[in-house]
N, C-alpha and C positions, 0 to 999 in steps of 0.2 A: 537074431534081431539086434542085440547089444553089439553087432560086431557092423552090422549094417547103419547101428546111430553114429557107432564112431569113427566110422569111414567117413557118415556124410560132415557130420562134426566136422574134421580133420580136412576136409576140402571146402569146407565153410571157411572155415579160419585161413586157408592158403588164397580163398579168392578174394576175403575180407586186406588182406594185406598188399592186395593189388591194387595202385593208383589208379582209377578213371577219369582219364584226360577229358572233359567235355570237349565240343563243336563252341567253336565262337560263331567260324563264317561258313557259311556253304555256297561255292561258285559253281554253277551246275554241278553237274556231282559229287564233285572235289569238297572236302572237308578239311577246314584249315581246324586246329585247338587250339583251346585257350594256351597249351603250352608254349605252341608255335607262336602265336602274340605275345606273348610274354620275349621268351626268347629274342624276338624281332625289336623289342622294347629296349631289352638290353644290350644288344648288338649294335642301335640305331646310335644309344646314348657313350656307349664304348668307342665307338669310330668317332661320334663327334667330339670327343669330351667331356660330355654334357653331365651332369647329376643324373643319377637315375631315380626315373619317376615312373612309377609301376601304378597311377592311380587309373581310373576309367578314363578320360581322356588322353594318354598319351598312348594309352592299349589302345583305344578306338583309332586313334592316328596307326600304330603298327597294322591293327587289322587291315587298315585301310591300303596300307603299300603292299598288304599280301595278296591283296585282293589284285593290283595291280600288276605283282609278278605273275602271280597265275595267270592274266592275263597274257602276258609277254611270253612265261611257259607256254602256252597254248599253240602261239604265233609261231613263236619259234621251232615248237616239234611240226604244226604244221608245214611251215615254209623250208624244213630241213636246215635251222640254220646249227649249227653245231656246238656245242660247249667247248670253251678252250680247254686244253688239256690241266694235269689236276699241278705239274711242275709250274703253271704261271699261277697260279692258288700261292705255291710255294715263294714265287718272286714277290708275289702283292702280299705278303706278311710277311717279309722280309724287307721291304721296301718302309710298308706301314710302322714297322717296329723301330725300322733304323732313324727315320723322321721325326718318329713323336717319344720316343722313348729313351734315355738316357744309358741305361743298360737292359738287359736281359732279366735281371733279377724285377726292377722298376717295371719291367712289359707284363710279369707274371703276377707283380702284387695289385696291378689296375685290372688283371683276369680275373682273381680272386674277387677283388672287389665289386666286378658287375657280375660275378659269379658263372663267368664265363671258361671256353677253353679254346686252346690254340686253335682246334679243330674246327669249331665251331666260326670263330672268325677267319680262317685262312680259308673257309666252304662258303660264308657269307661275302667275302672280298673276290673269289672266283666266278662267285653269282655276278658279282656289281660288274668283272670284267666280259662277263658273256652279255649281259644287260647291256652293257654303253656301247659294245659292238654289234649286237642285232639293232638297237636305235639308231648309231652310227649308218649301218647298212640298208635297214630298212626303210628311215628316215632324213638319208645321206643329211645328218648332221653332223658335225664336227664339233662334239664336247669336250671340252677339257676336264680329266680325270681329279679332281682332286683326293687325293689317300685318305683326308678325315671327313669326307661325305657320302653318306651312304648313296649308292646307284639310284635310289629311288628320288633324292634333294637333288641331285646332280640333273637326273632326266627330266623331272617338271618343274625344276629351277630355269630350264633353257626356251624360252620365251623369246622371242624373237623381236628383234631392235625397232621394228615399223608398224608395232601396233597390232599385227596379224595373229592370229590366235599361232600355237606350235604345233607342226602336225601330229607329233608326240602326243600331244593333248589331245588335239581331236580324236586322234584313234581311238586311243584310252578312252575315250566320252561313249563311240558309237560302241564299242566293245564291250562297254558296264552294260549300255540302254540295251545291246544284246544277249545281256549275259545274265540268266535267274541268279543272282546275291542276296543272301539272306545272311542279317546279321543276329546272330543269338543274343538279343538285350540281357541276358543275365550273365552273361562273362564279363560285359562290361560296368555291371553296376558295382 
């Protein structure tokens, strides 16, 4: 019996030390975490230069473009359109670095800072170049990349010069009114 408390004990205390990421958003079945907002938060403010603001609305703002790549994920595994390969991940963090950063040591103490890793932005910068090419393709627009905007400012930044909504837009509009989103109100409070 004492060997049966302190098994359970001893697996109490291992799962008690396991972090539980909550749900923020759920897009039909798909479940985005509060981590993954967060993360997107600081990713967003990293590329742009921005301060980083971790409060309830700048999380509801990340939810919100995750919700939209989901979206675009969707589209994309549907319509086959392909991820670039992981060596231009490589050139667009090599690009990103040599542009905004002074040196190498200067790249690594602004990761530290949003508490980020190379990894982490050279997979978010590979996202933005499969993003502006399924748009580009799907939506034969022709966007211009900028290296400190994330793909998500970049795509529904591109509003079009005569007043017309952007088909980008639209899509994304019929896509949410199709698509169950539920946003978990206590990640973001």
């Amino acid at each position: 019996m004492r060997l049966l408390l302190l098994a359970s004990a001893f697996t109490f205390s291992i799962a008690a030390q396991n972090v539980i990421d909550r749900v923020a958003v759920v897009i039909g079945t798909k479940a985005i975490t509060e981590s993954e907002v967060i993360l997107e938060a600081r990713l967003t403010a990293f590329l742009n230069q921005q301060p980083l603001d971790l409060s309830a609305g700048p999380r509801r703002a990340a939810a919100d473009r995750l919700v939209d790549q989901q979206l675009i994920r969707n589209e994309m595994q549907i319509g086959g359109y392909p991820m670039p390969p992981e060596t231009e991940g490589d050139a667009a963090l090599r690009k990103f670095r040599q542009e905004n950063y002074s040196s190498i040591p200067a790249f690594r103490a602004a990761l530290q800072k949003y508490d980020l890793t190379e990894e982490q932005v050279k997979h978010h910068l590979l996202w933005q170049v499969a993003a502006l090419r399924f748009t580009d393709q799907r939506f034969h627009l022709m966007i211009p990349t900028p290296p400190t905007q994330s793909a998500d400012r970049v795509i529904s930044g591109a509003a079009s010069t005569d007043g017309a909504e952007d088909p980008m837009d639209l899509w994304l509009k019929q896509a949410r009114a199709g698509t169950r989103i539920q946003f978990k109100k206590e990640a973001f409070q």
